[in-house]
C-alpha positions as MATLAB code, in Angstrom:
seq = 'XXXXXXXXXXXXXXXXXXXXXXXXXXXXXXXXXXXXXXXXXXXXXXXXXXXXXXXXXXXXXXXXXXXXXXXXXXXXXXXXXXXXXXXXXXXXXXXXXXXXXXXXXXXXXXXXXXXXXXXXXXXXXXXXXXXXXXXXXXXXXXXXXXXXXXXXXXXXXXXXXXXXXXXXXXXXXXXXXXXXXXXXXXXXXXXXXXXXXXXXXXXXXXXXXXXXXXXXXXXXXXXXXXXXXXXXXXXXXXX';
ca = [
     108.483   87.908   99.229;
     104.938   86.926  100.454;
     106.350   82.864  100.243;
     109.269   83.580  101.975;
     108.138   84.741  105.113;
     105.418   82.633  104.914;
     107.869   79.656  105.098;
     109.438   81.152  108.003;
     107.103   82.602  111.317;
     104.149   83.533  108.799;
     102.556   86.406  108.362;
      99.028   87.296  109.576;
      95.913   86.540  107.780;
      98.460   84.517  105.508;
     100.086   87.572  104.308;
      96.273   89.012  102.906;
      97.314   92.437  104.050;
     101.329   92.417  103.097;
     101.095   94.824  100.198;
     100.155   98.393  101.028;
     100.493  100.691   97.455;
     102.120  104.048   98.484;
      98.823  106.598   98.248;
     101.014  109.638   97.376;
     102.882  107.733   94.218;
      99.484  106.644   92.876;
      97.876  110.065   93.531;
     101.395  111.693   91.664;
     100.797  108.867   89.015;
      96.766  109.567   88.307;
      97.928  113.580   88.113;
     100.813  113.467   86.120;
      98.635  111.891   83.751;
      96.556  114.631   83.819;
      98.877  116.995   83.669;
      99.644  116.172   80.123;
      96.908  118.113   79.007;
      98.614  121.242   79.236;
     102.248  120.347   78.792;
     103.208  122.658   76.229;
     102.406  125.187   78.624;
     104.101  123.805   81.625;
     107.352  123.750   79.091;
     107.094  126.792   78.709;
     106.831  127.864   82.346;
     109.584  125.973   83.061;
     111.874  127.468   80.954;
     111.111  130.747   81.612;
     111.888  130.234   85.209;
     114.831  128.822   84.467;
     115.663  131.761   82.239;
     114.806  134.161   84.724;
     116.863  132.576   87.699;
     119.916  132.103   85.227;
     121.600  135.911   85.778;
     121.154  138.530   88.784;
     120.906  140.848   85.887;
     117.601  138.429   84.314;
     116.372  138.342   88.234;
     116.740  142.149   88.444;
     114.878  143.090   85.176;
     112.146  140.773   85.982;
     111.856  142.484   89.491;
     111.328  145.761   87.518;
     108.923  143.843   85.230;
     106.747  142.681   88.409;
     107.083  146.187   90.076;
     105.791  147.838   87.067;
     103.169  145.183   86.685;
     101.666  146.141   90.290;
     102.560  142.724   91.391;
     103.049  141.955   95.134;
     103.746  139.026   96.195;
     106.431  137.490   98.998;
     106.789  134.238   96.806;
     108.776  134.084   93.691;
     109.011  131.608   91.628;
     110.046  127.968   91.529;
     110.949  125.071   89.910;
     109.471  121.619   90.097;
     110.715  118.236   90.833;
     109.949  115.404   88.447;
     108.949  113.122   91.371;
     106.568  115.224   92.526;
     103.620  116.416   91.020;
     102.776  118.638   93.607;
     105.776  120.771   92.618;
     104.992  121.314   88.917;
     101.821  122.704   90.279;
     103.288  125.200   92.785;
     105.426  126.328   89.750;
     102.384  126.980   87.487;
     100.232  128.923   90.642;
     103.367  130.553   91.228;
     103.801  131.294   87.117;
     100.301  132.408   86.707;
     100.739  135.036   89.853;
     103.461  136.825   87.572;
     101.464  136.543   84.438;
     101.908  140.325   83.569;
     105.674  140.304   84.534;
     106.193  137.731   82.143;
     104.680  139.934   79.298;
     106.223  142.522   80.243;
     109.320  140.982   80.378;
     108.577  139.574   76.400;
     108.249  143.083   75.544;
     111.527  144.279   77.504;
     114.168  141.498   76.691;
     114.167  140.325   73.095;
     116.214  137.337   74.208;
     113.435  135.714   76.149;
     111.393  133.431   73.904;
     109.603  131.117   75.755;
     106.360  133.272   76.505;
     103.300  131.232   76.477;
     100.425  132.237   74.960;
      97.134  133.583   75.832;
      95.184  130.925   75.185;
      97.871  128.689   77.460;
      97.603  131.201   80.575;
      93.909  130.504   80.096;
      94.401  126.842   80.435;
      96.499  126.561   82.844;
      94.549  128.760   85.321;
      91.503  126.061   84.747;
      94.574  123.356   85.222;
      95.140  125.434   88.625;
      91.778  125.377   89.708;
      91.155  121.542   88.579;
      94.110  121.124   90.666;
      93.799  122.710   93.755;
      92.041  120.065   95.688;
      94.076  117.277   94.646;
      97.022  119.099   96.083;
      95.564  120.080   99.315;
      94.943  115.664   99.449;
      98.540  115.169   98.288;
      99.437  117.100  101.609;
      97.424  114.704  103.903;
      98.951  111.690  102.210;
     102.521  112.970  102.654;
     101.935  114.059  106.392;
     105.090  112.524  108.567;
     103.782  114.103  111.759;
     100.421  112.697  111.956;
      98.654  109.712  111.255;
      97.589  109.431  108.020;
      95.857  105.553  107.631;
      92.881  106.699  108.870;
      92.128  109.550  106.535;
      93.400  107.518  103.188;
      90.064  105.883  102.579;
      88.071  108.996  102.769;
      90.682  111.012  100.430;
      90.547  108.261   98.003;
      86.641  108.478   98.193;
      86.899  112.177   97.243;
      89.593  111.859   93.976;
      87.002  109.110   92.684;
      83.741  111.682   93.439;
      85.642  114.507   91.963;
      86.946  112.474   89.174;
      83.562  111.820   87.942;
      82.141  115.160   88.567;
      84.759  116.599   86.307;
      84.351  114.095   83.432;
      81.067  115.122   83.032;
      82.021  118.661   83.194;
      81.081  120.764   80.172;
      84.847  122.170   79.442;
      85.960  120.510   77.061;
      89.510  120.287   78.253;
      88.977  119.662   81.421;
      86.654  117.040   80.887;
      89.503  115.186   78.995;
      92.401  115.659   81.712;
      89.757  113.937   83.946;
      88.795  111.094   81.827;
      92.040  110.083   81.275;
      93.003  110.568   85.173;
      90.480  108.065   85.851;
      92.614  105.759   83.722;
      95.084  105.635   85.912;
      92.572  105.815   89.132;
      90.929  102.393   87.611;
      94.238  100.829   87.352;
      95.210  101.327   91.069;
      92.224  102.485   92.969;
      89.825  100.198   91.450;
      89.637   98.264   94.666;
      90.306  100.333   97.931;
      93.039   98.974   99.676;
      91.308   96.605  102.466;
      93.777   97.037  105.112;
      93.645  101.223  104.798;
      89.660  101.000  105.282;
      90.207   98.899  108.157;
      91.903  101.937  109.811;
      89.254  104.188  108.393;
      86.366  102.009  110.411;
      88.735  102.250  113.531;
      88.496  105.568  113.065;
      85.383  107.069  115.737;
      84.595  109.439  113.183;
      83.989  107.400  110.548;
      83.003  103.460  111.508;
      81.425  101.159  109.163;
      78.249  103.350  108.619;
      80.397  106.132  106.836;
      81.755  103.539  104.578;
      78.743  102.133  103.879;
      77.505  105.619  102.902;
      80.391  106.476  100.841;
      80.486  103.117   98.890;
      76.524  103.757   98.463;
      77.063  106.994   96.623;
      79.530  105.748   94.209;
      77.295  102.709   93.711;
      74.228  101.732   95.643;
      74.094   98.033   93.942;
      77.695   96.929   95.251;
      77.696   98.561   98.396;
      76.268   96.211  100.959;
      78.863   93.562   99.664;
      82.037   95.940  100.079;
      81.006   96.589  103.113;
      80.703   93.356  104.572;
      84.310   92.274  102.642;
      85.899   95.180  104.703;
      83.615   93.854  108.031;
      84.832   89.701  107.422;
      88.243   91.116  107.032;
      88.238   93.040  110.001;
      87.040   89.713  112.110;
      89.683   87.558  110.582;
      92.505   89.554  111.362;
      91.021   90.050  114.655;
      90.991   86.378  114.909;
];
């Protein structure tokens, strides 16, 4: 594609900044590979939602089961979308709300066999609170009513920091779903996209100084020379 409009009008900077990776598909790819971790659980989950939105009768025993489990809550619970990682973990937030119900309704209904177990409620609440930031990114990369190139950079700078923190974490679990989420972060984050710091220096806020800061604290020996790639950039497509 890049030689084919270059043969034509051209493309700026000789087509240096064509290819932009989508931030929320990388971000849903480094999760879901996290997310493997506790899959058996999330199985689970998902079939007993399903089995509890199958019937108005299933619906109305679990309502019992909540009210008699002191449960209040104006969200139910939902189902995820394979596309979107996001989803599977409003399902499991939503799951862990209605713990009790769900044992309650193990104990009411012989029929429902899909309860998980203690030690998987326990996991996925530390899945749930591993998670929590990473969604509340996901929601500034997906943003369709306000500009979002200026923020990437900074959110990208965060997963990477957080990434780390959490492989060196002393859980033992956790510190695996981390490690191998910064698999996937090496294979596409390894090298910011150029054109998305660009907007993050054009940003007031932030300028080259934050960048050199934020490079600096990931690694102090590279960062004068990232910076001044993302600076000789800048001037050439200026030029």
């Amino acid at each position: 594609l890049t030689h084919r409009l270059q043969s034509g009008n051209g493309l700026l900077s000789d087509g240096k900044f064509l290819h932009v990776r989508c931030c929320a598909h990388i971000l849903n790819l480094i999760v879901k590979k996290g997310l493997e971790l506790g899959s058996s659980l999330l199985v689970k989950i998902r079939e007993s939602v399903k089995y509890v939105k199958a019937s108005d009768s299933r619906k109305d025993s679990f309502a019992t089961c909540v009210e008699s489990a002191g449960i209040e809550s104006s969200a139910g619970l939902s189902l995820d979308v394979d596309t979107r990682w996001n989803s599977t973990y409003e399902m499991l937030v939503r799951a862990l709300k209605f713990r009790k119900a769900f044992d309650n309704l193990h104990l009411y209904d012989r029929n429902y066999k899909c309860l998980p177990s203690e030690e998987e409620w326990n996991r996925g609440e530390k899945i749930r609170d591993f998670l929590k930031p990473f969604s509340t990114i996901t929601t500034y990369f997906s943003g369709v009513n306000y500009p979002t190139a200026s923020v990437y950079f900074m959110l990208v700078w965060k997963i990477e920091l957080l990434l780390r923190r959490y492989a060196r974490c002393k859980d033992n679990e956790i510190r695996l779903m981390a490690v191998d989420m910064q698999s996937k972060f090496a294979k596409y984050w390894d090298e910011y996209s150029l054109i998305l710091a660009m907007a993050a220096v054009l940003d007031p806020r932030i300028k080259l100084h934050i960048l050199k800061e934020a490079y600096h604290k990931l690694d102090p020996r590279t960062s004068e020379k990232k910076v001044e790639v993302v600076r000789k950039s800048l001037e050439l497509l200026y030029k």
